[in-house]
LUMLO-360218 format. One record per residue: residue number from 1; residue in one letter; x negated, y negated, z negated of N, C-alpha, C in turn. Coordinates in pm, whole numbers, always signed. Layout:
N
num_residuo_n_x_n_y_n_z_ca_x_ca_y_ca_z_c_x_c_y_c_z
NUM_A_X_Y_Z_X_Y_Z_X_Y_Z;
...
END
This chain:
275
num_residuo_n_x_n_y_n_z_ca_x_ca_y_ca_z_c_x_c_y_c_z
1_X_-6638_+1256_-4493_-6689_+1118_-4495_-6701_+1063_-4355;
2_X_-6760_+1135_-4260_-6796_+1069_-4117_-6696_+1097_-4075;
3_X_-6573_+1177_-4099_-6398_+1172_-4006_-6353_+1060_-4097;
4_X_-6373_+1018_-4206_-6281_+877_-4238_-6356_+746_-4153;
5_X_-6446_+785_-4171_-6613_+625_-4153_-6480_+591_-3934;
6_X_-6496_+751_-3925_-6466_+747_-3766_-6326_+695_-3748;
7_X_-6225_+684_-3844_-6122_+652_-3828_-6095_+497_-3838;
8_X_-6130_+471_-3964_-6193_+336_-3987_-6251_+240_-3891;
9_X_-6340_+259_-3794_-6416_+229_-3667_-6311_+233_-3563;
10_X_-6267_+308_-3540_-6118_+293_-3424_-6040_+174_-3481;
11_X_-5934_+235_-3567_-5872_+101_-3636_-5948_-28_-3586;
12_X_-6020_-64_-3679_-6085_-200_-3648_-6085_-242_-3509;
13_X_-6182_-154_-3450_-6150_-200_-3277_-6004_-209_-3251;
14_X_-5934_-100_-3235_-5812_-158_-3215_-5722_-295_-3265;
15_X_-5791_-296_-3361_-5707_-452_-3459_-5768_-577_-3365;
16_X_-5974_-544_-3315_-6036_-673_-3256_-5928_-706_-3166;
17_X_-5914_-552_-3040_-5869_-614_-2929_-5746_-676_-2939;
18_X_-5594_-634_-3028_-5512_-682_-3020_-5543_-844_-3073;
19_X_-5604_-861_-3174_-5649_-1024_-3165_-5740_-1090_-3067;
20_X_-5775_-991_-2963_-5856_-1113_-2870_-5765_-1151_-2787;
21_X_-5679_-1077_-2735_-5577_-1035_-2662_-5461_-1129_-2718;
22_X_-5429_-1175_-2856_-5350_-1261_-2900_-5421_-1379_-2842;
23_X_-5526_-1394_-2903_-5603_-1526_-2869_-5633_-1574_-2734;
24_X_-5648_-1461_-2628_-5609_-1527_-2504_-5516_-1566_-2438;
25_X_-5353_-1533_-2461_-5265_-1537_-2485_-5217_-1684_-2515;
26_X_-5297_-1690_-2625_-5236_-1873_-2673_-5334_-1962_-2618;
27_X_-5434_-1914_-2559_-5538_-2003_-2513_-5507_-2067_-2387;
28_X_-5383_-1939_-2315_-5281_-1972_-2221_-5199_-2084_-2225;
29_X_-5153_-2063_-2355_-5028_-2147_-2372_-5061_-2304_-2406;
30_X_-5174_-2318_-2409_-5263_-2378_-2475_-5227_-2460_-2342;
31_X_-5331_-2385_-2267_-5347_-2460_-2151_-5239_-2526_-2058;
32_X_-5156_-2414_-2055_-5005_-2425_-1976_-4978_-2577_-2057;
33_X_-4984_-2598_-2143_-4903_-2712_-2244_-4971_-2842_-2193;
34_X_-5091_-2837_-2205_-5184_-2951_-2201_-5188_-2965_-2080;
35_X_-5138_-2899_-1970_-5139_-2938_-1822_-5006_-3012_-1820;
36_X_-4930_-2983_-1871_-4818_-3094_-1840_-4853_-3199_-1951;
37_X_-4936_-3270_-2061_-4966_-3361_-2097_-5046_-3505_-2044;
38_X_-5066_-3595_-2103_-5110_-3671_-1995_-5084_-3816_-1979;
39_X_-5131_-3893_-1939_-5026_-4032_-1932_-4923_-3993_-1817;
40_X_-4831_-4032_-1922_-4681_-4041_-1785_-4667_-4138_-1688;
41_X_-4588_-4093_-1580_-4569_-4160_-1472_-4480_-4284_-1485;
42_X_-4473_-4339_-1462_-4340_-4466_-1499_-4328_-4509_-1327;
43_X_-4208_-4484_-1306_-4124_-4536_-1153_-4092_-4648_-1187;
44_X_-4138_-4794_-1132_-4064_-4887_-1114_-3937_-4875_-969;
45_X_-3826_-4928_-1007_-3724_-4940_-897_-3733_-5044_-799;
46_X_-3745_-5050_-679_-3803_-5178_-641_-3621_-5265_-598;
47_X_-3655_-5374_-636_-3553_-5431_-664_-3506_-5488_-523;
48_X_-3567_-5466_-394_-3490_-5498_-300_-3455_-5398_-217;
49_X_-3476_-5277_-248_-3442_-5145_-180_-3285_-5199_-148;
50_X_-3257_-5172_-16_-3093_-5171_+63_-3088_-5317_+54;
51_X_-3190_-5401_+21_-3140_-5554_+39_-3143_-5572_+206;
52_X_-3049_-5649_+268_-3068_-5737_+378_-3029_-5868_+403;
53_X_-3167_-5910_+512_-3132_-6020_+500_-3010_-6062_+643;
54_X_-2978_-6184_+612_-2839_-6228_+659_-2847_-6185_+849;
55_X_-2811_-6114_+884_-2792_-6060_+1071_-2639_-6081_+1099;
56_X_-2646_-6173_+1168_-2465_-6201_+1286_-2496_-6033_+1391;
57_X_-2378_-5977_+1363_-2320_-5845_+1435_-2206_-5870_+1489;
58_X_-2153_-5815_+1595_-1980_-5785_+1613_-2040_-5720_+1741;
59_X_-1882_-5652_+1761_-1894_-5582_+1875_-1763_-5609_+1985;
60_X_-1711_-5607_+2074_-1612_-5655_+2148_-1571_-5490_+2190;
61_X_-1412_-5494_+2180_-1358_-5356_+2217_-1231_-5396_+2313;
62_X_-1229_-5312_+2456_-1139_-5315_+2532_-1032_-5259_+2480;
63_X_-887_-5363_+2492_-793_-5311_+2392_-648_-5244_+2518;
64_X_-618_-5174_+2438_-484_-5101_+2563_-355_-5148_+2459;
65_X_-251_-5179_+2519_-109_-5219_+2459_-63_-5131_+2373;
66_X_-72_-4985_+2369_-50_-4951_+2241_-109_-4970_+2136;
67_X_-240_-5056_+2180_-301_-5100_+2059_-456_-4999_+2033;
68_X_-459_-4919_+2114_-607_-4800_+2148_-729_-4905_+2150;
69_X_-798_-4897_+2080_-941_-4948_+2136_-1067_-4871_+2131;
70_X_-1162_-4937_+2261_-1267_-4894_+2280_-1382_-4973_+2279;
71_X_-1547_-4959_+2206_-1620_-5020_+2211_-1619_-5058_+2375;
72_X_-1650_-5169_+2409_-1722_-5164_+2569_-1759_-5348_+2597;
73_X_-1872_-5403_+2673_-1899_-5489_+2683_-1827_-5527_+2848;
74_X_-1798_-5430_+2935_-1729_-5477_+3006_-1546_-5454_+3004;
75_X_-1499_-5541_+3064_-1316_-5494_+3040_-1240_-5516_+3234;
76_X_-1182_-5416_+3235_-1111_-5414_+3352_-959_-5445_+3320;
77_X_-935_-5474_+3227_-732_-5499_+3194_-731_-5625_+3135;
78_X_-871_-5700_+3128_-870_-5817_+3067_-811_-5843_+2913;
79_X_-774_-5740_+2840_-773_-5778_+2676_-833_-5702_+2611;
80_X_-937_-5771_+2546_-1037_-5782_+2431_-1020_-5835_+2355;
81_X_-1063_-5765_+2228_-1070_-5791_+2094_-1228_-5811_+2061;
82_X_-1241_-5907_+1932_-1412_-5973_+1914_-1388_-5934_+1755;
83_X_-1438_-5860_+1725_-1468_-5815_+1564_-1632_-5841_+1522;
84_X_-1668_-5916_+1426_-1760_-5896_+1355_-1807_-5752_+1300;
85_X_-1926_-5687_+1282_-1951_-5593_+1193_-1980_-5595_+1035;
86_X_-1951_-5717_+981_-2011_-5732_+856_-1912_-5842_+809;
87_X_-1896_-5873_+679_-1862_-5967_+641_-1933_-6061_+556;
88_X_-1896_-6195_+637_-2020_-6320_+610_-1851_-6459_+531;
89_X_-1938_-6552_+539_-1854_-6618_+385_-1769_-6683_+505;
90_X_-1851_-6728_+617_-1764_-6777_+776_-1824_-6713_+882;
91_X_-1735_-6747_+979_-1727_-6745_+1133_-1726_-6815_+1181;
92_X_-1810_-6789_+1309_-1810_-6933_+1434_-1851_-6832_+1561;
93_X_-1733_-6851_+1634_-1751_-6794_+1736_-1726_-6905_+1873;
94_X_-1787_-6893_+1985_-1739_-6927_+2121_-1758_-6852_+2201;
95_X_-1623_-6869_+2304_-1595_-6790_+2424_-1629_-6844_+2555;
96_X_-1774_-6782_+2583_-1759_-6867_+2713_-1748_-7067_+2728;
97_X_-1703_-7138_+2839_-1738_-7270_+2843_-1567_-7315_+2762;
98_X_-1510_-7244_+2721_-1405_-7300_+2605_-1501_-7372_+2489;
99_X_-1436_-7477_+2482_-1489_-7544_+2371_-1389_-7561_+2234;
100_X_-1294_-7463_+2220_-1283_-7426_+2081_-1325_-7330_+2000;
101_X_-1391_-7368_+1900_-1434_-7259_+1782_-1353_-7210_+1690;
102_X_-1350_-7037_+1712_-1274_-6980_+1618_-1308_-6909_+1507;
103_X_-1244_-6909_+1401_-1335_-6903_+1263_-1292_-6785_+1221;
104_X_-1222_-6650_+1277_-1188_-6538_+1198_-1226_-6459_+1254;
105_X_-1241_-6372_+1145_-1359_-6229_+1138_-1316_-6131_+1266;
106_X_-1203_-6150_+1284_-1183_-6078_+1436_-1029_-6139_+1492;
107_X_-1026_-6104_+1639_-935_-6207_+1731_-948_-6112_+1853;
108_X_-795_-6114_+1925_-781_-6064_+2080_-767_-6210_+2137;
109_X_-809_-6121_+2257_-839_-6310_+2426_-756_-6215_+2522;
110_X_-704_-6230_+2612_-658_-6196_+2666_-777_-6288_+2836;
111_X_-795_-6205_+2926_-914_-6258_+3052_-814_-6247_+3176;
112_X_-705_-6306_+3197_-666_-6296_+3333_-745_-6317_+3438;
113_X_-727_-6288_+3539_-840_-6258_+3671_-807_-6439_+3700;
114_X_-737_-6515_+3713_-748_-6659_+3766_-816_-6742_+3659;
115_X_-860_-6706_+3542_-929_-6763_+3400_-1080_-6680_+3431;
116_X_-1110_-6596_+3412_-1213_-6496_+3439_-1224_-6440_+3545;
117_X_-1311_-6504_+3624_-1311_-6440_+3795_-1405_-6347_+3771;
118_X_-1374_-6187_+3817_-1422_-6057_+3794_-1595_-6041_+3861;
119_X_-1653_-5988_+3816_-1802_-6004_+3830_-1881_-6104_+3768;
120_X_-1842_-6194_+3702_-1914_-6287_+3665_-1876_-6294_+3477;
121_X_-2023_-6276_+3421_-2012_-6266_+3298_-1957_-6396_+3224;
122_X_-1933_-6366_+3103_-1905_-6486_+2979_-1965_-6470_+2874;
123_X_-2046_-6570_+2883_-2132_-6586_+2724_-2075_-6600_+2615;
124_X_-2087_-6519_+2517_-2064_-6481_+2375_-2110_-6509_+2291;
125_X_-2086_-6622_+2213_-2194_-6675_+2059_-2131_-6647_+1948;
126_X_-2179_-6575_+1819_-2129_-6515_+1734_-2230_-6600_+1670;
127_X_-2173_-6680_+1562_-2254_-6730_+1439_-2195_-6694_+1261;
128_X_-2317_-6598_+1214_-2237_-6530_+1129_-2324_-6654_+960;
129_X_-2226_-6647_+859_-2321_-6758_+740_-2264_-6649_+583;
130_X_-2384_-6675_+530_-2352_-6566_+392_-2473_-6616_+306;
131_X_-2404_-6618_+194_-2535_-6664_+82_-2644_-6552_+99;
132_X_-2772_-6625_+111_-2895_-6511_+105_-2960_-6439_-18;
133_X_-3026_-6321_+6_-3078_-6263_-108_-3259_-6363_-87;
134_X_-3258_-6467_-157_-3407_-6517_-127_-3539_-6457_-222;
135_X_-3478_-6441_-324_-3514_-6314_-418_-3615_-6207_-316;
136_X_-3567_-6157_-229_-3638_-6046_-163_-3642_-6094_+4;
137_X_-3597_-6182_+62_-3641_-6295_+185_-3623_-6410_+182;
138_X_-3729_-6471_+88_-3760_-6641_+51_-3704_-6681_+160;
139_X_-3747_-6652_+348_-3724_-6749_+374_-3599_-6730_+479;
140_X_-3510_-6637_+424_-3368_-6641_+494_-3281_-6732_+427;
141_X_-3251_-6856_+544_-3174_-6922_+504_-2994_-6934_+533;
142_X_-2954_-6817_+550_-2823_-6735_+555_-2723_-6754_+665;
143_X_-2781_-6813_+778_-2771_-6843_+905_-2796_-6725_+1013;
144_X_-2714_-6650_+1098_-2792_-6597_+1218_-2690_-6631_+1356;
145_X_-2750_-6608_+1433_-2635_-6604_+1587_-2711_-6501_+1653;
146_X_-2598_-6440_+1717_-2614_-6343_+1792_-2535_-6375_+1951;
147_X_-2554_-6356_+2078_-2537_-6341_+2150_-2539_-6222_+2231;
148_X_-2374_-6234_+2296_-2356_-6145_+2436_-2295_-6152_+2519;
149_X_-2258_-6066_+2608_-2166_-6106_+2738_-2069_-5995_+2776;
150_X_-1955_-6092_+2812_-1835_-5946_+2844_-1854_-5991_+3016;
151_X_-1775_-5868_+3049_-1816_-5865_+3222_-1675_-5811_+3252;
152_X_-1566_-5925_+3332_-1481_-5858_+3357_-1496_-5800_+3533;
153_X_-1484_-5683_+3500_-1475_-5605_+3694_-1371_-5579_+3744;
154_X_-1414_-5584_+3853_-1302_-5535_+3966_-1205_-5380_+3965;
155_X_-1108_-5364_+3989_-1087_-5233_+3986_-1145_-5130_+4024;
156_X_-1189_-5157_+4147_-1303_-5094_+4244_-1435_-5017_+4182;
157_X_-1442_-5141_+4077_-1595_-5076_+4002_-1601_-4994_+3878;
158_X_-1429_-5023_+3867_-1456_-4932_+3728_-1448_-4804_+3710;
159_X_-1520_-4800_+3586_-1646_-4679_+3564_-1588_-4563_+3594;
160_X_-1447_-4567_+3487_-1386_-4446_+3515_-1356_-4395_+3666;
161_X_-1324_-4421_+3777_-1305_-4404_+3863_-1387_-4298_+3946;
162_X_-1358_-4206_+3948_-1418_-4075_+4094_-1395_-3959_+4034;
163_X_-1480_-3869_+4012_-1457_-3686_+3998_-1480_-3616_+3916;
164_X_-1473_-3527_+3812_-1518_-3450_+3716_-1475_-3317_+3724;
165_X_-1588_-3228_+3722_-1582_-3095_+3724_-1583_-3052_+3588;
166_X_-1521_-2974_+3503_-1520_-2907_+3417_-1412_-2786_+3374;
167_X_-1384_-2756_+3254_-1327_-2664_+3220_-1216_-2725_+3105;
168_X_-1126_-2638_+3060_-1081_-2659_+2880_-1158_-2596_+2790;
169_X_-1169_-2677_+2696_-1236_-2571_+2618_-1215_-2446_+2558;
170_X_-1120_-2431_+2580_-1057_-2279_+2532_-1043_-2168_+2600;
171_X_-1105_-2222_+2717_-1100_-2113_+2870_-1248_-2217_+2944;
172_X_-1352_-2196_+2915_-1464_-2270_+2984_-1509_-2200_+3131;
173_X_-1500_-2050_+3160_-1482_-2003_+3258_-1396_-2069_+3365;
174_X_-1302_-2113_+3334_-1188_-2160_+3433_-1202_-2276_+3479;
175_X_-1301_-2335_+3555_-1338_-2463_+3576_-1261_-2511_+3685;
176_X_-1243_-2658_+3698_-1140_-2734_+3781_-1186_-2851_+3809;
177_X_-1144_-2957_+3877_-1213_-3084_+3889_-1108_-3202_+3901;
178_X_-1122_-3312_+3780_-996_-3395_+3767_-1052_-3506_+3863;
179_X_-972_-3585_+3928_-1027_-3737_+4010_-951_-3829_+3927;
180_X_-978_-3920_+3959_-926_-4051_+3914_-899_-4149_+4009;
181_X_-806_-4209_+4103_-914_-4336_+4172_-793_-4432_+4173;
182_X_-860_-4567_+4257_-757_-4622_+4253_-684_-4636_+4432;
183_X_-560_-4643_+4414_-457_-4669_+4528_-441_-4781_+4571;
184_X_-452_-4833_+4686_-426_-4949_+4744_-288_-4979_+4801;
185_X_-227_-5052_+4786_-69_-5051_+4846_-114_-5140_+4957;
186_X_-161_-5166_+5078_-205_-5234_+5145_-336_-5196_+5241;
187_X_-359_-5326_+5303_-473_-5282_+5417_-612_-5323_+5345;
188_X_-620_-5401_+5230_-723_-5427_+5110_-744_-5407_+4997;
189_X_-873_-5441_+4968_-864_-5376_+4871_-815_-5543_+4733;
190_X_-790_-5589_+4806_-710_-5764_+4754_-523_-5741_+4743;
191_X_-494_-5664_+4801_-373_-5605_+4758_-362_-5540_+4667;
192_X_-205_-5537_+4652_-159_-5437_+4529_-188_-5296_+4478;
193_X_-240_-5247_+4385_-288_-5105_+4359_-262_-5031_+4255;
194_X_-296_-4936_+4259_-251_-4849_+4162_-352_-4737_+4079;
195_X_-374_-4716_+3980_-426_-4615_+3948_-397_-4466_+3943;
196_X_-483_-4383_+3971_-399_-4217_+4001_-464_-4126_+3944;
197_X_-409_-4042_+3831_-522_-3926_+3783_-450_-3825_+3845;
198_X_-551_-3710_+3890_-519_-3583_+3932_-570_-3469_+3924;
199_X_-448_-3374_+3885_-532_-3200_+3808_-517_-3217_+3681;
200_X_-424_-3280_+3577_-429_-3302_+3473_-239_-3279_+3433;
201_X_-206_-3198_+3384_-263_-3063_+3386_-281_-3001_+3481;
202_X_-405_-2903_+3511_-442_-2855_+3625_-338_-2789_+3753;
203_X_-345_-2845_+3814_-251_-2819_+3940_-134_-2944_+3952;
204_X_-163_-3031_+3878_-102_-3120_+3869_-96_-3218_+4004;
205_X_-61_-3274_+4117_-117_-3321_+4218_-101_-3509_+4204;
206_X_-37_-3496_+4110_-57_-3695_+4065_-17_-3691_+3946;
207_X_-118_-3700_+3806_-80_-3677_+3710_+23_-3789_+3682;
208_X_-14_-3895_+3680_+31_-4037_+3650_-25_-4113_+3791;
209_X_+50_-4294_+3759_+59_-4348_+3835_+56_-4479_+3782;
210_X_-31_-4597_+3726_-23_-4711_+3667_-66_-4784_+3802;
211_X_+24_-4926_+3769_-21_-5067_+3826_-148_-5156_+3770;
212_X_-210_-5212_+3908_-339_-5209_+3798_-345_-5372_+3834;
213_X_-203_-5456_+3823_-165_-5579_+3822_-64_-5600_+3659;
214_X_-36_-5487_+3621_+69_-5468_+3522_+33_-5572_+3406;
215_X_+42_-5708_+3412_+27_-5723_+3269_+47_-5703_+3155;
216_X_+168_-5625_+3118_+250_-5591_+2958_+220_-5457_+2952;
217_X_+134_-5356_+3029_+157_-5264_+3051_-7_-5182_+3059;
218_X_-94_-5210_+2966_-257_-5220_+2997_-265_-5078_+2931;
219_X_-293_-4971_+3002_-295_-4809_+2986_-436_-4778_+3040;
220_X_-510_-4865_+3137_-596_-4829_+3112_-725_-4945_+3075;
221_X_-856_-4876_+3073_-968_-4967_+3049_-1079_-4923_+3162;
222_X_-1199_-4955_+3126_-1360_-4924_+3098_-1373_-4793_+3119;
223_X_-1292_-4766_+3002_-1399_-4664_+2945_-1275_-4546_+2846;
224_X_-1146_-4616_+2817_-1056_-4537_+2762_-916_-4565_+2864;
225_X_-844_-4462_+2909_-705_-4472_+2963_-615_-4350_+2904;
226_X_-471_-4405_+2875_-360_-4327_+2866_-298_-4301_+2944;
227_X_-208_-4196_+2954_-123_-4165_+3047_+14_-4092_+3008;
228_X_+94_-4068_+3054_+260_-4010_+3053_+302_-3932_+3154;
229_X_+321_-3816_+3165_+380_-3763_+3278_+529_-3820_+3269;
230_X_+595_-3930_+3178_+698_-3967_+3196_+811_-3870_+3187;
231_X_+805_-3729_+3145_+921_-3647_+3119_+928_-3574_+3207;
232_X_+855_-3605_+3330_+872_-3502_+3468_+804_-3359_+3479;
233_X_+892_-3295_+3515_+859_-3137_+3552_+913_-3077_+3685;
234_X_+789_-3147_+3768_+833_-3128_+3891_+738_-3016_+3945;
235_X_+842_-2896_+4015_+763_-2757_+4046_+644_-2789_+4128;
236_X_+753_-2881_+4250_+679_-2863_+4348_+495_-2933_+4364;
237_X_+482_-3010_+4234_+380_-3067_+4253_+286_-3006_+4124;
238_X_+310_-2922_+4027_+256_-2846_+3942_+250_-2940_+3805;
239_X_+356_-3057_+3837_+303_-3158_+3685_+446_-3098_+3585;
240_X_+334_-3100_+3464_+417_-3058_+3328_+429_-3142_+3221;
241_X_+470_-3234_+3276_+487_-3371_+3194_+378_-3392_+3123;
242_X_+248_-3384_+3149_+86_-3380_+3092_+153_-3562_+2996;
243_X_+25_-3554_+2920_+74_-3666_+2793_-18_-3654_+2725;
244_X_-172_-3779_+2746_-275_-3748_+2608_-351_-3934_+2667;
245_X_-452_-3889_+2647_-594_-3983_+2693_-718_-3941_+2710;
246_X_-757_-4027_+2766_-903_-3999_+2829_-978_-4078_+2820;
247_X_-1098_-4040_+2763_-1229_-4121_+2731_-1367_-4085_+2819;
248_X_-1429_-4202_+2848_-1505_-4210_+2941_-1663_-4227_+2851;
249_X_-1744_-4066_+2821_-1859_-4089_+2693_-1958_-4078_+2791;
250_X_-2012_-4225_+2772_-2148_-4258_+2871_-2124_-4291_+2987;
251_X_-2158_-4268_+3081_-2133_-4289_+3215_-2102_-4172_+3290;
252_X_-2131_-4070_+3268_-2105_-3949_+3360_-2016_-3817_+3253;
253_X_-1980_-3852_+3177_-1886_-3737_+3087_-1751_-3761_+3076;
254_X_-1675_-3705_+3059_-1506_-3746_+3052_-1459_-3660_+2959;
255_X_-1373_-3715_+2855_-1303_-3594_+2773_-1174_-3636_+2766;
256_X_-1073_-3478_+2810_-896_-3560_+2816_-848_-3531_+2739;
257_X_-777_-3560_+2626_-698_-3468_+2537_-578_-3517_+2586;
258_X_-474_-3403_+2583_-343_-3402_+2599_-252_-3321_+2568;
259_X_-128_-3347_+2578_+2_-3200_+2573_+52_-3246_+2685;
260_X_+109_-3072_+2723_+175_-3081_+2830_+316_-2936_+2829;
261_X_+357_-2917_+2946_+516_-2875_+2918_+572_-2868_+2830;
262_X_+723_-2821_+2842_+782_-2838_+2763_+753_-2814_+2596;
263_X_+656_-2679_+2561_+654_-2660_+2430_+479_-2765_+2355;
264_X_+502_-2874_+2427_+370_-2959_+2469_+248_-2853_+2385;
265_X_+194_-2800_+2519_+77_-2715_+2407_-1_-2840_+2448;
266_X_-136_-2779_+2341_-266_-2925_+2329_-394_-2859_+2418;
267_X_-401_-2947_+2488_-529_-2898_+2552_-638_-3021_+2559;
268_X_-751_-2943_+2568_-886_-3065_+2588_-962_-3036_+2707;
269_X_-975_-3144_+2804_-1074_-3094_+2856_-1226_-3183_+2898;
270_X_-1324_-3104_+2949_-1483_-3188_+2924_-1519_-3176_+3048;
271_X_-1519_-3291_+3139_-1610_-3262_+3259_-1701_-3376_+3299;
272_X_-1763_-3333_+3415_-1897_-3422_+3429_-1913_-3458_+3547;
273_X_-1921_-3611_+3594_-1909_-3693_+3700_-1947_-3583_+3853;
274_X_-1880_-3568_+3929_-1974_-3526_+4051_-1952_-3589_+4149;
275_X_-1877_-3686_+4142_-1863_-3837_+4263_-1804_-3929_+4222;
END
């Protein structure tokens, strides 16, 4: 009797705990559930997110005859191009004390030095017009102007002009230093001149050679110039018919890309102003 009564008594306990043990279990789930219940969130979209209101943009890029361009507010070859950044329903632009207005979204000027005397800026009015979002800026009335100024310089001053120490990138150990400058054919600097890169490809002793009167012939800028070793492979001066361009990033960085000898390999190189 007291070994059944005792068996009986286990059982049971064992049956409580597995049901308390159930029951805490769902008291879990319980909870887990009712924590994600709740009033829901509701996202309104706000209806002018990425709206803007009406801004006149453009930017002016020094252009080279093959047609290369570079952002830059000043120009040394005198042809520029005037592009808007956006498109508006019109255009109204003026150049300077010209008093015709031109109405398309972008246009080359060409600045000869007897039209644009070098050092002295030209005011730039960009008036851009586009239906407004008034919806989300009541009080844009779809009008803006923007103003700026191109600066044509002297040969003398431009940027590109003096020294860079660097390497290729594929050999950064091997550092070298390219110049740039310009040549005077004369006793002034009001005479005829020339532009001269050198060390490009390294050991090169005059990479190239541009006129920097050339009108049909605008290779260089600011801030971007091309060049040609013209086919020449001359020992005695170490040039391998080098053939790329060069960009002028910021004021003190230079990057050249080019090919050179005969099997034109590609080289880049990065250097940094040191005169």
């Amino acid at each position: 009797m007291n070994v059944i009564f005792r068996v009986y008594v286990l059982a049971h306990l064992q049956r409580s705990k597995a049901m308390r043990l159930g029951q805490i279990l769902f008291a879990v789930k319980v909870a887990i559930m009712l924590s994600g219940c709740g009033s829901p969130t509701v996202v309104v979209p706000d209806p002018c997110e990425g709206a803007q209101r009406v801004t006149a943009r453009f930017t002016m890029y020094e252009v080279l005859e093959s047609g290369t361009i570079a952002p830059s507010d000043v120009t040394v070859n005198g042809l520029v191009r005037f592009a808007a950044d956006e498109r508006y329903d019109s255009y109204e632009w003026q150049i300077g004390s010209d008093s015709r207005i031109r109405t398309d979204r972008s246009f080359q000027l060409r600045f000869p030095g007897w039209e644009a005397p070098r050092g002295i800026p030209i005011p730039i009015r960009f008036i851009g017009r586009r239906k407004p979002d008034t919806t989300c800026f009541p009080d844009d009335d779809g009008v803006d102007t923007a103003y700026r100024e191109l600066l044509p310089i002297f040969h003398s001053a431009n940027p590109f002009v003096g020294s860079y120490h660097g390497a290729h990138v594929d050999d950064p150990a091997d550092t070298f230093t390219v110049t740039i400058y310009v040549r005077y054919h004369g006793n002034s600097r009001t005479d005829m001149c020339s532009y001269v890169m050198r060390n490009i490809n390294k050991g090169c002793s005059d990479t190239t050679e541009m006129s920097c009167s050339a009108i049909n012939d605008k290779r260089i800028g600011a801030t971007i110039m091309e060049f040609d070793g013209d086919g020449a492979y001359i020992t005695g001066t170490g040039c391998l018919s080098p053939k790329g361009i060069a960009r002028l990033k910021g004021r003190d960085t230079i990057e050249i890309d080019y090919v050179y000898d005969r099997a034109r390999i590609p080289k880049k190189f990065i250097g940094r102003r040191v005169k």
